[in-house]
VEXDREN-2710 file (C-alpha; in Angstrom, 1 decimal):
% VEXDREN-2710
k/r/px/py/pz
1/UNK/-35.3/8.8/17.6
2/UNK/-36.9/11.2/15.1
3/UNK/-35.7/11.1/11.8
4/UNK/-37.1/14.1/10.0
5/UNK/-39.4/11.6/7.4
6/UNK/-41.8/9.2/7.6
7/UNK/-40.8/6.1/6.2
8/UNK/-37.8/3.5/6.0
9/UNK/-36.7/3.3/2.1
10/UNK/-34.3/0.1/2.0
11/UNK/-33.7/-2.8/-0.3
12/UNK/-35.0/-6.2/-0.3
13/UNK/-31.4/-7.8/0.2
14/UNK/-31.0/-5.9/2.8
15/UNK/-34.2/-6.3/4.6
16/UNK/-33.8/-10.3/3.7
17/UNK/-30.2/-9.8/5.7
18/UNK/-31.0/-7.5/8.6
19/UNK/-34.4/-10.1/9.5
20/UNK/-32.1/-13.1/9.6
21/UNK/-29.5/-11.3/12.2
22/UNK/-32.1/-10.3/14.0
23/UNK/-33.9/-14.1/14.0
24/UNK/-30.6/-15.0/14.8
25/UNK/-30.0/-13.1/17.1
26/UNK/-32.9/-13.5/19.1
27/UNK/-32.5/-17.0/19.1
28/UNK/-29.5/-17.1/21.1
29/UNK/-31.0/-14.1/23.1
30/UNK/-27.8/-11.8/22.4
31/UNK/-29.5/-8.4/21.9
32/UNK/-32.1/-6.5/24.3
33/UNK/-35.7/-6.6/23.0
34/UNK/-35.6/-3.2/23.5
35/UNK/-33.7/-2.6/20.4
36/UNK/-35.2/-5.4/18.7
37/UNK/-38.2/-3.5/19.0
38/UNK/-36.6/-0.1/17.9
39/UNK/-36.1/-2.1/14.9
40/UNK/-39.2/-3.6/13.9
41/UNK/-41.0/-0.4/14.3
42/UNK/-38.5/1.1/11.3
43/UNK/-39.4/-2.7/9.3
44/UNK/-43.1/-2.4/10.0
45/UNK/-44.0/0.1/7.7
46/UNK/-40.6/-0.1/5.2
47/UNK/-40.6/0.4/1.5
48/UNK/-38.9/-1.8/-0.5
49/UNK/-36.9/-0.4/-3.2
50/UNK/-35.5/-2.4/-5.9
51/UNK/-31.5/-1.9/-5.5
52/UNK/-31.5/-0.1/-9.0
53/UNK/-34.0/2.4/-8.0
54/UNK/-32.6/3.0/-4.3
55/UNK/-31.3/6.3/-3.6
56/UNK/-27.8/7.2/-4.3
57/UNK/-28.4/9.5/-0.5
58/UNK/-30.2/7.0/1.1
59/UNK/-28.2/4.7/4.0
60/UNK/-28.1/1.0/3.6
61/UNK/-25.6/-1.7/4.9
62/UNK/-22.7/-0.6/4.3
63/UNK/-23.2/2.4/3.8
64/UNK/-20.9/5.2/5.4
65/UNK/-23.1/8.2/6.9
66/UNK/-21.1/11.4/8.5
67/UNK/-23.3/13.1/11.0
68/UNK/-22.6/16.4/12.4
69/UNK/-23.5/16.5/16.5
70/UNK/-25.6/19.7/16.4
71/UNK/-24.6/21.2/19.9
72/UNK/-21.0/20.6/19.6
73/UNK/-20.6/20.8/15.9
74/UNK/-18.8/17.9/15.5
75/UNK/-18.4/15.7/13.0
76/UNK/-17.9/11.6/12.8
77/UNK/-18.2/8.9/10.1
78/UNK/-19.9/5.7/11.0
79/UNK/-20.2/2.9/8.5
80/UNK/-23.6/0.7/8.7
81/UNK/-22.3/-3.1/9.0
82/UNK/-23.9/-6.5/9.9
83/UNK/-22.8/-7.5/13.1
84/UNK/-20.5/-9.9/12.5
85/UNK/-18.6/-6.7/10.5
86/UNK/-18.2/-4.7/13.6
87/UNK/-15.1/-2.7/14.1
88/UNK/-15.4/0.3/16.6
89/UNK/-11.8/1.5/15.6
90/UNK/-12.7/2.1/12.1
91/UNK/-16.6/3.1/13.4
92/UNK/-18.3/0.2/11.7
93/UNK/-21.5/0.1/14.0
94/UNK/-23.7/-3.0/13.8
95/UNK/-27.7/-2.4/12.1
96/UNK/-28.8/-4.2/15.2
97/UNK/-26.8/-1.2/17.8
98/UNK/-28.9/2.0/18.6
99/UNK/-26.8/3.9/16.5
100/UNK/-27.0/1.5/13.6
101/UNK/-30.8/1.5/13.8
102/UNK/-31.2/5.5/13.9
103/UNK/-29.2/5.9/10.8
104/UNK/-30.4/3.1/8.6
105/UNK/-32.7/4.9/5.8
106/UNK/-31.7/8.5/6.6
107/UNK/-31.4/10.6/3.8
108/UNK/-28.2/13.5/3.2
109/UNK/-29.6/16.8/5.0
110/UNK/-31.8/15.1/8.0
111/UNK/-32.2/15.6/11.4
112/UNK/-32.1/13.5/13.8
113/UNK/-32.0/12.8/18.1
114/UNK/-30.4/9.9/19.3
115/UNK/-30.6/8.8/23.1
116/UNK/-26.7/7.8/24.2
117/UNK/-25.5/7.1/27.8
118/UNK/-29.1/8.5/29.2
119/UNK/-29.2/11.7/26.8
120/UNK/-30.2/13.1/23.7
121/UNK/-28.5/14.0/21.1
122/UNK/-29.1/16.0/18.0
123/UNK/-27.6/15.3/14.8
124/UNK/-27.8/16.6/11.1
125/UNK/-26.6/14.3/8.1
126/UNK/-24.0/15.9/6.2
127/UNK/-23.0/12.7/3.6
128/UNK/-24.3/9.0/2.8
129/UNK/-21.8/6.8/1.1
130/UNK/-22.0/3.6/-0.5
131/UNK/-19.2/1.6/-0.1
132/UNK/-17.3/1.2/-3.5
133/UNK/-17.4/-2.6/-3.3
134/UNK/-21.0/-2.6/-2.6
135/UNK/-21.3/-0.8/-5.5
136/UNK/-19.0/-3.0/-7.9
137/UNK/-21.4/-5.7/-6.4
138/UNK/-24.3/-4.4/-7.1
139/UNK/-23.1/-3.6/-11.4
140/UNK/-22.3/-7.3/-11.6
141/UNK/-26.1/-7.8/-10.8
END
């Protein structure tokens, strides 16, 4: 996966909640270590942005990123969920899926390839969302 920048921006919350899914996680040995790995890597060398200071263009959790398949030009919506928030009718993709991992931290106006079903795939990143309620959350703070 090639994101088009160096470095994972993300929050502390969110790193604090994406680490305990994954401890989780491993614990009861439910994802690959493969993409616990894939992971990681992105977490290794993260910056931590205080929530007031993160990018409005930046994904997060719940954030909903509409990515434009380069070859075919077409366009889908996915929204960035923890997994136990996963809906694939309404495209909520877990953090800890490959999709979820390749667009957490990607900025509006990236490239990037993602490896699906044994091929790769280019995409570009037309819009980042935050999800209104994340947003009302995050005033209250």
């Amino acid at each position: 996966m090639q994101k088009g920048q160096k470095e994972l921006l993300i929050t502390r919350e969110d790193h604090n909640l994406i680490t305990k899914c994954i401890n989780a996680f491993k614990k009861i040995k439910s994802i690959d270590g493969r993409t616990i790995s894939l992971l990681w890597e992105q977490f290794r060398n993260a910056i931590i942005v205080e929530k007031k200071r993160f990018p409005k263009d930046v994904a997060r959790l719940n954030s909903t990123v509409i990515v434009k398949n380069i070859e075919t030009n077409l366009a889908m919506a996915y929204t960035i969920v923890l997994p136990d928030e996963v809906d694939r009718r309404k495209n909520k993709v877990s953090i800890l899926s490959p999709i979820g991992i390749a667009l957490i931290g990607l900025k509006k106006g990236l490239y990037f390839s993602w490896e699906r079903l044994a091929r790769k795939k280019n995409f570009s990143v037309l819009e980042v969302y935050h999800s209104p309620s994340l947003e009302r959350a995050e005033r209250r703070t």
